[in-house]
PDB file with SEQRES, HELIX, SHEET and CRYST1 records, atoms N, CA, C and O in Angstrom:
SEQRES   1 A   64  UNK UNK UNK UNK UNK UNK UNK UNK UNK UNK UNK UNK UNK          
SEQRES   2 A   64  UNK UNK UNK UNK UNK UNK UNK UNK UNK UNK UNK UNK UNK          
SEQRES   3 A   64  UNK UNK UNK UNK UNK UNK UNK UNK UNK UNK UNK UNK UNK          
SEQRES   4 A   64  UNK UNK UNK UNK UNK UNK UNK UNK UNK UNK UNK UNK UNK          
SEQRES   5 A   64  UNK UNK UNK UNK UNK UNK UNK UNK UNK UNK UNK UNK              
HELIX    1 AA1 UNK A    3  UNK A   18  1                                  16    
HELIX    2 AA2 UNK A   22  UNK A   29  1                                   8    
HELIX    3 AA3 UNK A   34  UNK A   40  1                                   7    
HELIX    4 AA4 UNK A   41  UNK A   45  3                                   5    
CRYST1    1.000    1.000    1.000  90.00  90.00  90.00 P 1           1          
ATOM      1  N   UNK A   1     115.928  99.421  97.047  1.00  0.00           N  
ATOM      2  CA  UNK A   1     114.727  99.627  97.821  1.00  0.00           C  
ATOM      3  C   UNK A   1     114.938  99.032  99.217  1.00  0.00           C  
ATOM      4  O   UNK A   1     115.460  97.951  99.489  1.00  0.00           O  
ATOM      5  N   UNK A   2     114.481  99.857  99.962  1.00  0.00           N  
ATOM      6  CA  UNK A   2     115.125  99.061 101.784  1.00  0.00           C  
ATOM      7  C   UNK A   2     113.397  98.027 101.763  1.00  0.00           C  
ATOM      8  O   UNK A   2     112.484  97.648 101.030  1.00  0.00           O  
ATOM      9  N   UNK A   3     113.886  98.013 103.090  1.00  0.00           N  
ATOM     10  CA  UNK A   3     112.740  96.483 103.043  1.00  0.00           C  
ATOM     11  C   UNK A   3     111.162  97.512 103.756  1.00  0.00           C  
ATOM     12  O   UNK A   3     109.993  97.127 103.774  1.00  0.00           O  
ATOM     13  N   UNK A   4     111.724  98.845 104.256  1.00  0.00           N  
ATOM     14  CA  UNK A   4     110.288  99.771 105.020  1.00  0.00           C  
ATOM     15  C   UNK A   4     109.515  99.934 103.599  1.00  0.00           C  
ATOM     16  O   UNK A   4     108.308  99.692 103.584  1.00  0.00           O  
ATOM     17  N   UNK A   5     110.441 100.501 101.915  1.00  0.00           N  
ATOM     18  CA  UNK A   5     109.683 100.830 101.022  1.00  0.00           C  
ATOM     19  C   UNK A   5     108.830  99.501 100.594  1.00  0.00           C  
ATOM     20  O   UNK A   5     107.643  99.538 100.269  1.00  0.00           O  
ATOM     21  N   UNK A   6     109.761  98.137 100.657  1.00  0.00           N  
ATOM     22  CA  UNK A   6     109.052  97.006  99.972  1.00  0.00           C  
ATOM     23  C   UNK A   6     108.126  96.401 100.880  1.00  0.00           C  
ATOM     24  O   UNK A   6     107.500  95.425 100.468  1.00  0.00           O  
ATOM     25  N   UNK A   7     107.892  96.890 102.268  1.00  0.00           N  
ATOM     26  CA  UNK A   7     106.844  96.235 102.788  1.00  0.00           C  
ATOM     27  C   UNK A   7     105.685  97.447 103.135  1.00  0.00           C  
ATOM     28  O   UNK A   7     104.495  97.163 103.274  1.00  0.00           O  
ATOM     29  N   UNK A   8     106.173  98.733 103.242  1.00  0.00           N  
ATOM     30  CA  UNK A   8     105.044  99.535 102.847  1.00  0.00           C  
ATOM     31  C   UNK A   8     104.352  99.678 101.320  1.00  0.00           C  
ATOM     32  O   UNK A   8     103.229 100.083 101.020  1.00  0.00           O  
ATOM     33  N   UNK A   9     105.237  99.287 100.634  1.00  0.00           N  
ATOM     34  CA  UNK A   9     104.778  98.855  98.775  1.00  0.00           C  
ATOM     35  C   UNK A   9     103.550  97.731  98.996  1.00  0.00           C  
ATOM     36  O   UNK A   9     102.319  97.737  99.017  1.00  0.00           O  
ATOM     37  N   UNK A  10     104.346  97.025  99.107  1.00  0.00           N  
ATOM     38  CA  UNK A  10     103.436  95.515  99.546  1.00  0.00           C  
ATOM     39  C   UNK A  10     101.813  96.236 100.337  1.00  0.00           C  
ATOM     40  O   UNK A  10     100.647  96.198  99.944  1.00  0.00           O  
ATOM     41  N   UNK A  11     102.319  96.719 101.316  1.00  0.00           N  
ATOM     42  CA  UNK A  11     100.977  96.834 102.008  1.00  0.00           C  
ATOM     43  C   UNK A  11      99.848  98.033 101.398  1.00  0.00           C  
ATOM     44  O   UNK A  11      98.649  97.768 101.314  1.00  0.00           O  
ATOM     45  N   UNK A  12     100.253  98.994 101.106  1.00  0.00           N  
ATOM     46  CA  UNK A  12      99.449  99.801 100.070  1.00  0.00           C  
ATOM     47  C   UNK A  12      99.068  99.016  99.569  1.00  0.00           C  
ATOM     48  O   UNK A  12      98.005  98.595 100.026  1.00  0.00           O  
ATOM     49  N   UNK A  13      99.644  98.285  98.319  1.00  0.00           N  
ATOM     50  CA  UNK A  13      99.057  97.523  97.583  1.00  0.00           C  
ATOM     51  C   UNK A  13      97.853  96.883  97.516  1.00  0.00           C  
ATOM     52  O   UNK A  13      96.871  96.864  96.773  1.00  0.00           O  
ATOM     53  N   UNK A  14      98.300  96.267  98.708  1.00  0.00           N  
ATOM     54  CA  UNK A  14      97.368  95.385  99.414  1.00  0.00           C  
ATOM     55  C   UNK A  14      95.955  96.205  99.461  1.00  0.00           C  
ATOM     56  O   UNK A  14      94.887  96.009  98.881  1.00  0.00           O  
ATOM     57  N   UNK A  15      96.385  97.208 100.390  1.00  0.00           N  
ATOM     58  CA  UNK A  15      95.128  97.922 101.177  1.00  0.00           C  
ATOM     59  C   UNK A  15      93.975  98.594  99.113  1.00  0.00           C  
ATOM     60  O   UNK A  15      92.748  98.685  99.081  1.00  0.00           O  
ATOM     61  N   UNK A  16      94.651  98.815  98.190  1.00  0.00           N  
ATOM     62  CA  UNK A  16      94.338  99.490  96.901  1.00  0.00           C  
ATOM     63  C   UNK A  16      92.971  98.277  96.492  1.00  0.00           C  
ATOM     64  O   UNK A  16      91.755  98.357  96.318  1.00  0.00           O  
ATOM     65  N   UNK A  17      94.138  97.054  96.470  1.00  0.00           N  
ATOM     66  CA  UNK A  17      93.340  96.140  95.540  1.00  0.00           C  
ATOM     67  C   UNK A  17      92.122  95.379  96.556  1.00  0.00           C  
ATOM     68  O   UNK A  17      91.344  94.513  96.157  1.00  0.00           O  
ATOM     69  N   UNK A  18      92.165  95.809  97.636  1.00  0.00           N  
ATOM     70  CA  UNK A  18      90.571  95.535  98.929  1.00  0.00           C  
ATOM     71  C   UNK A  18      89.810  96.190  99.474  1.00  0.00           C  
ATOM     72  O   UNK A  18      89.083  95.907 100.426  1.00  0.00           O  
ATOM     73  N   UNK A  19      89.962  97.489  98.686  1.00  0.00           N  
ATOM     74  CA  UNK A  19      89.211  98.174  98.673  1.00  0.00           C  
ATOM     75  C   UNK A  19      87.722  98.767  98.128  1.00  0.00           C  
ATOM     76  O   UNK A  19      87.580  99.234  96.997  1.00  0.00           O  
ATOM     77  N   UNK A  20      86.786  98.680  98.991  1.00  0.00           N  
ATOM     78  CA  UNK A  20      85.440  98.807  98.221  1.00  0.00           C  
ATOM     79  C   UNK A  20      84.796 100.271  97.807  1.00  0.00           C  
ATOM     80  O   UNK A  20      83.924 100.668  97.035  1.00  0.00           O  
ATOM     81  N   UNK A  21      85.644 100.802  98.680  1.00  0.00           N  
ATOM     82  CA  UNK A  21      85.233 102.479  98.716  1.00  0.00           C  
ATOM     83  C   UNK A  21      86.001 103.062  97.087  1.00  0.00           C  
ATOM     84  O   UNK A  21      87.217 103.227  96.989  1.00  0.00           O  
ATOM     85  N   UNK A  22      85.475 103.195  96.462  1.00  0.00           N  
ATOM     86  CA  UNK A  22      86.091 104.310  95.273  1.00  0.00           C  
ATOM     87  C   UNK A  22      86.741 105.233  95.670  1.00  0.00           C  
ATOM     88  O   UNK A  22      87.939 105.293  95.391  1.00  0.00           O  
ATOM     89  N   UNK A  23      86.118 106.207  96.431  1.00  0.00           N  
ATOM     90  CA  UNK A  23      86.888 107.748  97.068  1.00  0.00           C  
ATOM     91  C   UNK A  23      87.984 107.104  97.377  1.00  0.00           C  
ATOM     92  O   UNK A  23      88.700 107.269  96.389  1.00  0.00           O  
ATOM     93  N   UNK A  24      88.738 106.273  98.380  1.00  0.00           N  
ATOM     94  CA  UNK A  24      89.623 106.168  99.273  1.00  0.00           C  
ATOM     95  C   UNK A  24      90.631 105.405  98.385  1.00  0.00           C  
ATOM     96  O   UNK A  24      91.835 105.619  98.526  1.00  0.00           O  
ATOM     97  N   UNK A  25      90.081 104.349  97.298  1.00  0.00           N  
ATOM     98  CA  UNK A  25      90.981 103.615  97.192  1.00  0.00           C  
ATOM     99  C   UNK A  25      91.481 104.728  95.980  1.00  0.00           C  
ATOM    100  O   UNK A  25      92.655 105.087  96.066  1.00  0.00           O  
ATOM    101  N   UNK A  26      90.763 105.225  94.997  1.00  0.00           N  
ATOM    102  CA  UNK A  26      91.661 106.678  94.254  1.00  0.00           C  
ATOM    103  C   UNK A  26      92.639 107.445  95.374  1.00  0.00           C  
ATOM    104  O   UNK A  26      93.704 107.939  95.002  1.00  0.00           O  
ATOM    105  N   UNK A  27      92.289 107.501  96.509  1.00  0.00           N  
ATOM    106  CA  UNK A  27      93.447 108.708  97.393  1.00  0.00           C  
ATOM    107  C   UNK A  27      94.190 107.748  97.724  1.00  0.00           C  
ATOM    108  O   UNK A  27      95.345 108.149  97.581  1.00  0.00           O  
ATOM    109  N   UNK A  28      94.186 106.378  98.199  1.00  0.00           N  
ATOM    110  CA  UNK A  28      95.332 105.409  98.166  1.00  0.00           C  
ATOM    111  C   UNK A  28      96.308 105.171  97.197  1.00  0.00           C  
ATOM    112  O   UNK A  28      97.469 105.025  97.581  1.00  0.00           O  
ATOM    113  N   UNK A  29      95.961 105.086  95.646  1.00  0.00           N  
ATOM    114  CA  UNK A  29      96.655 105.016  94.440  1.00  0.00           C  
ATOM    115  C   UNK A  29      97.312 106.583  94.023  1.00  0.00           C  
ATOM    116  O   UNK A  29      98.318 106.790  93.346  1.00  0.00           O  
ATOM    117  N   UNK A  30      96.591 107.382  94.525  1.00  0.00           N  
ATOM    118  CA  UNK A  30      97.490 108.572  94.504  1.00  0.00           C  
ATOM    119  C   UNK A  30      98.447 108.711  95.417  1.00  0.00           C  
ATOM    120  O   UNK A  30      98.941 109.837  95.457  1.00  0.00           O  
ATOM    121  N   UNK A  31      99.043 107.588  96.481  1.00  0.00           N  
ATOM    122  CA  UNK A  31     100.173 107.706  97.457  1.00  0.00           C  
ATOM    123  C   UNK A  31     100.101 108.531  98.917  1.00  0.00           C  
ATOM    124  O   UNK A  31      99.748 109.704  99.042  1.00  0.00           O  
ATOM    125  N   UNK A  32     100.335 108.027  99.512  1.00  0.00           N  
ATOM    126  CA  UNK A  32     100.227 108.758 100.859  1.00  0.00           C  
ATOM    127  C   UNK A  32     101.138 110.101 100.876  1.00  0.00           C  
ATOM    128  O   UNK A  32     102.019 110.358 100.056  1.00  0.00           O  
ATOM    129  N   UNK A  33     100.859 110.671 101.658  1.00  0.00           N  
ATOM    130  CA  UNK A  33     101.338 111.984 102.063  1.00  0.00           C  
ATOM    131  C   UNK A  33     102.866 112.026 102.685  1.00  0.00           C  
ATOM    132  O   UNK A  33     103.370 110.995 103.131  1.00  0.00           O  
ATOM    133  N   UNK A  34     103.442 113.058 102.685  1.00  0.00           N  
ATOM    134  CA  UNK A  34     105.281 113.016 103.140  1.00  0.00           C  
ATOM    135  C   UNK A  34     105.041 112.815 104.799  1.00  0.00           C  
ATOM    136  O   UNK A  34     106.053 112.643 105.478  1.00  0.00           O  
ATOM    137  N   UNK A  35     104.180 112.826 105.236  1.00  0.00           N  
ATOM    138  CA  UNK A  35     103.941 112.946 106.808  1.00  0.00           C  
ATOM    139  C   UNK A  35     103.499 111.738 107.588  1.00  0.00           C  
ATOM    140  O   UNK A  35     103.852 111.352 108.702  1.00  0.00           O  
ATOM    141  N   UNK A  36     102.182 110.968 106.274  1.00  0.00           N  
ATOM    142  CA  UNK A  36     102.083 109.534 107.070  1.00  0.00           C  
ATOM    143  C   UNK A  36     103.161 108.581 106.498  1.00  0.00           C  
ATOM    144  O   UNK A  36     103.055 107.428 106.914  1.00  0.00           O  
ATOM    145  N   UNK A  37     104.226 108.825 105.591  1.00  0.00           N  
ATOM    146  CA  UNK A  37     105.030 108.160 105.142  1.00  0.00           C  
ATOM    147  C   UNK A  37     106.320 108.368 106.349  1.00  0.00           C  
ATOM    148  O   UNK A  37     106.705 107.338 106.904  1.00  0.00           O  
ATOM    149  N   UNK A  38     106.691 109.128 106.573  1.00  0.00           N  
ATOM    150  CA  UNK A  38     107.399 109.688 108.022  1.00  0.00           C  
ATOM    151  C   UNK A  38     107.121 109.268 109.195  1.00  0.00           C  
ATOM    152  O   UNK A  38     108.080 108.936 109.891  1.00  0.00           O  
ATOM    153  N   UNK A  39     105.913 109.170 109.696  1.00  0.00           N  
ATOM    154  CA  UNK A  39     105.352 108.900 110.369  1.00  0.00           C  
ATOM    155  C   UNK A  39     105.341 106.801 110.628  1.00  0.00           C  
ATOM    156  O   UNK A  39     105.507 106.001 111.549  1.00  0.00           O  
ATOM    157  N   UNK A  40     105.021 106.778 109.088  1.00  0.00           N  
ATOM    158  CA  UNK A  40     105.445 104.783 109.189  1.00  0.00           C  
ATOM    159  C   UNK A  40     106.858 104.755 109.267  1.00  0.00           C  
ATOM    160  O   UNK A  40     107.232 103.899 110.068  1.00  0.00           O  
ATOM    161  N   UNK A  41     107.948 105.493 108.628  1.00  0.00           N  
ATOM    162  CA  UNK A  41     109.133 104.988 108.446  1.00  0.00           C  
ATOM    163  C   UNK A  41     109.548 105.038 109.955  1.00  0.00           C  
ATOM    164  O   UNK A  41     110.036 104.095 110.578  1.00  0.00           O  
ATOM    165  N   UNK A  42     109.269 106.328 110.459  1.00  0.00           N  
ATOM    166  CA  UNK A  42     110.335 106.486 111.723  1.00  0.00           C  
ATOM    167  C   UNK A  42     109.659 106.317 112.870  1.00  0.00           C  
ATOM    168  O   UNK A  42     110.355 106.310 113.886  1.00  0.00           O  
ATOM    169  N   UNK A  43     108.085 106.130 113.044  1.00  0.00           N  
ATOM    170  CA  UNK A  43     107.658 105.512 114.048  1.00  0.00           C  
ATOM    171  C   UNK A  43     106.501 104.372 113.945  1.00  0.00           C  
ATOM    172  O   UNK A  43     105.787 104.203 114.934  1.00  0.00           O  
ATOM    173  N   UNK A  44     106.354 103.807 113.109  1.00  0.00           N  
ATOM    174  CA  UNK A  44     104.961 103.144 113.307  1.00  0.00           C  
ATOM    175  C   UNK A  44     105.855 101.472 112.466  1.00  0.00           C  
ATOM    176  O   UNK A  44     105.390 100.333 112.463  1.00  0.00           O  
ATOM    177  N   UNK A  45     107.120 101.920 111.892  1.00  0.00           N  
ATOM    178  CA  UNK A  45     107.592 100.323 111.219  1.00  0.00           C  
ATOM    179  C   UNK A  45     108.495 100.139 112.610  1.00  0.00           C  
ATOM    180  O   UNK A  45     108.218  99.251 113.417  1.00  0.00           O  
ATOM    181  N   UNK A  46     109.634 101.093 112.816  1.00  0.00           N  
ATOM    182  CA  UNK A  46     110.474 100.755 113.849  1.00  0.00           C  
ATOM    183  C   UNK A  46     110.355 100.181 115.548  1.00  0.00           C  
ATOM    184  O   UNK A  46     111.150  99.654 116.326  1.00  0.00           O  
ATOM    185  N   UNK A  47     108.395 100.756 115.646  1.00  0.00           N  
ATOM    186  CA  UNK A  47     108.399  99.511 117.163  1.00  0.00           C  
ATOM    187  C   UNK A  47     107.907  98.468 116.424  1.00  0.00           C  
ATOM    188  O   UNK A  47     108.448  97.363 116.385  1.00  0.00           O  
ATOM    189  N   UNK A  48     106.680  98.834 115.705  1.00  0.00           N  
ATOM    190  CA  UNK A  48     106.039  97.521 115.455  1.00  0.00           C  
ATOM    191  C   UNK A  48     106.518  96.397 114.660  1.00  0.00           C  
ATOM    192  O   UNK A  48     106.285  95.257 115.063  1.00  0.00           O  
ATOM    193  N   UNK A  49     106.972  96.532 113.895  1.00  0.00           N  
ATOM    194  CA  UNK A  49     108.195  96.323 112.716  1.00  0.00           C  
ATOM    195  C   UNK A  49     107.253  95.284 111.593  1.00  0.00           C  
ATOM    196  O   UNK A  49     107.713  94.313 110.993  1.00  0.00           O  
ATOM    197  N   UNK A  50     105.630  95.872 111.507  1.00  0.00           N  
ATOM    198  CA  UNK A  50     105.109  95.303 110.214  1.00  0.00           C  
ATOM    199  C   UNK A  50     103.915  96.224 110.271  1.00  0.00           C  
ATOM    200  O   UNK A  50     103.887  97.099 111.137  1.00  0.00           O  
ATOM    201  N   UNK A  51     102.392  96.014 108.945  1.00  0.00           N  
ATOM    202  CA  UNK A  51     102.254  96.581 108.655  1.00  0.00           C  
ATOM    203  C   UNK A  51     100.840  96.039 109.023  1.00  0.00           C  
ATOM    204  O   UNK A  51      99.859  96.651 108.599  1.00  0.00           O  
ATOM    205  N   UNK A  52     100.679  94.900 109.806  1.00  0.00           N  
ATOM    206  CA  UNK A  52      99.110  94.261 110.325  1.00  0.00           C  
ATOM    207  C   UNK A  52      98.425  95.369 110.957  1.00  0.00           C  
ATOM    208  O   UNK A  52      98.565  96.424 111.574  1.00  0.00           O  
ATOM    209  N   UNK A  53      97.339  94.274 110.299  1.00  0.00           N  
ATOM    210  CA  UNK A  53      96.553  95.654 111.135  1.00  0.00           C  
ATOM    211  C   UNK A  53      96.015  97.611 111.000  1.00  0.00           C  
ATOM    212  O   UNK A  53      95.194  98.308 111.596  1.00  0.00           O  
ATOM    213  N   UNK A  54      96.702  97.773 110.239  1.00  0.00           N  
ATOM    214  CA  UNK A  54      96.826  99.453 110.341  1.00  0.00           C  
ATOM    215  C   UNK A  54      96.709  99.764 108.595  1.00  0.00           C  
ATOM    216  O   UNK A  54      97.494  99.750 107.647  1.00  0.00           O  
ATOM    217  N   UNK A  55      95.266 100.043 108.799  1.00  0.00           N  
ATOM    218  CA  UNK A  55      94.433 100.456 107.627  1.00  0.00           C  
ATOM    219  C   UNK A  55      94.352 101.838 107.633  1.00  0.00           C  
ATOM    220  O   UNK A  55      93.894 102.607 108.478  1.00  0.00           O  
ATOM    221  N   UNK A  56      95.170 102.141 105.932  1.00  0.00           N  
ATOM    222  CA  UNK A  56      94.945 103.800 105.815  1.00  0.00           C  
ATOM    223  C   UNK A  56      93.582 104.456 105.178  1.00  0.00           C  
ATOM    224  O   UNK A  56      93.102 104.568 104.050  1.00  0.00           O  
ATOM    225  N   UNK A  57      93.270 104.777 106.336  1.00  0.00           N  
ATOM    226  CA  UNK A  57      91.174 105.174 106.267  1.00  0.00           C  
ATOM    227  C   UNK A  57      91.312 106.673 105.653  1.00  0.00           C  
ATOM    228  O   UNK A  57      90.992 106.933 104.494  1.00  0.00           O  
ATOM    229  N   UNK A  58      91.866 107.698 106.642  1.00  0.00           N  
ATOM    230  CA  UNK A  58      91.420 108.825 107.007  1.00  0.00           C  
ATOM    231  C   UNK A  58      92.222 109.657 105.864  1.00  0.00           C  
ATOM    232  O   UNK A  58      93.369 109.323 105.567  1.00  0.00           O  
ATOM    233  N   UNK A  59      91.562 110.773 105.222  1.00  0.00           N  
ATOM    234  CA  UNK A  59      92.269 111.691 103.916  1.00  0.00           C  
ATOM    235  C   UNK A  59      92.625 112.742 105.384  1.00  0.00           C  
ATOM    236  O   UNK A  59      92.034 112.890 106.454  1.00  0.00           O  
ATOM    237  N   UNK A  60      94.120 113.452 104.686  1.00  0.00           N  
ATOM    238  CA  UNK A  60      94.244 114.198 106.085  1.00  0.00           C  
ATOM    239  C   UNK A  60      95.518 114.940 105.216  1.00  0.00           C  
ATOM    240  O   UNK A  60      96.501 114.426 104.682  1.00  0.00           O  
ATOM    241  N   UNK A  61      95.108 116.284 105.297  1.00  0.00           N  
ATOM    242  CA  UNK A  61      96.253 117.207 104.275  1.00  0.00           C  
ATOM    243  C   UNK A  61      97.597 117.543 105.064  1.00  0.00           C  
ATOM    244  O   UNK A  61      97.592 117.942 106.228  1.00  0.00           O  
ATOM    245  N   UNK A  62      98.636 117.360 104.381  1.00  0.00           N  
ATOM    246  CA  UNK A  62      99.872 118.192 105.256  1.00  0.00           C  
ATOM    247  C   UNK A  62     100.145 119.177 104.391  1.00  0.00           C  
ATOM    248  O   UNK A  62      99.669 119.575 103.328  1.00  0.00           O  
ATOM    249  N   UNK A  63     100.979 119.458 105.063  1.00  0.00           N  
ATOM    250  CA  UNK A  63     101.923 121.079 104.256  1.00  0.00           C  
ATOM    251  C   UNK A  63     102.759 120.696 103.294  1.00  0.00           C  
ATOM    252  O   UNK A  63     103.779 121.348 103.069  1.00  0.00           O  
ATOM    253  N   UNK A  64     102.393 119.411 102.485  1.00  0.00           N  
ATOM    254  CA  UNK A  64     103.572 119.343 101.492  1.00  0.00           C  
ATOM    255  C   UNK A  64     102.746 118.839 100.259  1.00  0.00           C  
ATOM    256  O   UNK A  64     103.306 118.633  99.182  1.00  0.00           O  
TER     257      UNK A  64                                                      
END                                                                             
């Protein structure tokens, strides 16, 4: 496991078990999408290089 899966693991996690919303935290435990996962690996871990801050709110469909 590289350290983007174990600290995006970690932070899902995180975001699942503080969650008050039912709707969101079920679409959280069902895993993010191939696009916001792409999107953290190749731009949102590599400037920022952690995971503060940046709460996954919004349901948002891709093509996969």
């Amino acid at each position: 496991m590289s350290i983007f899966e174990q600290r995006q693991d970690e932070w899902l996690q995180l975001n699942i078990s503080n969650e008050e919303n039912h709707r969101r935290r079920e679409i959280h435990e069902k895993g993010l999408g191939h696009g916001t996962i792409e999107f953290l690996r190749n731009i949102w871990f590599p400037v920022v290089g952690n995971f503060d801050d940046l709460y996954p709110e919004w349901e948002v469909q891709d093509l996969t």
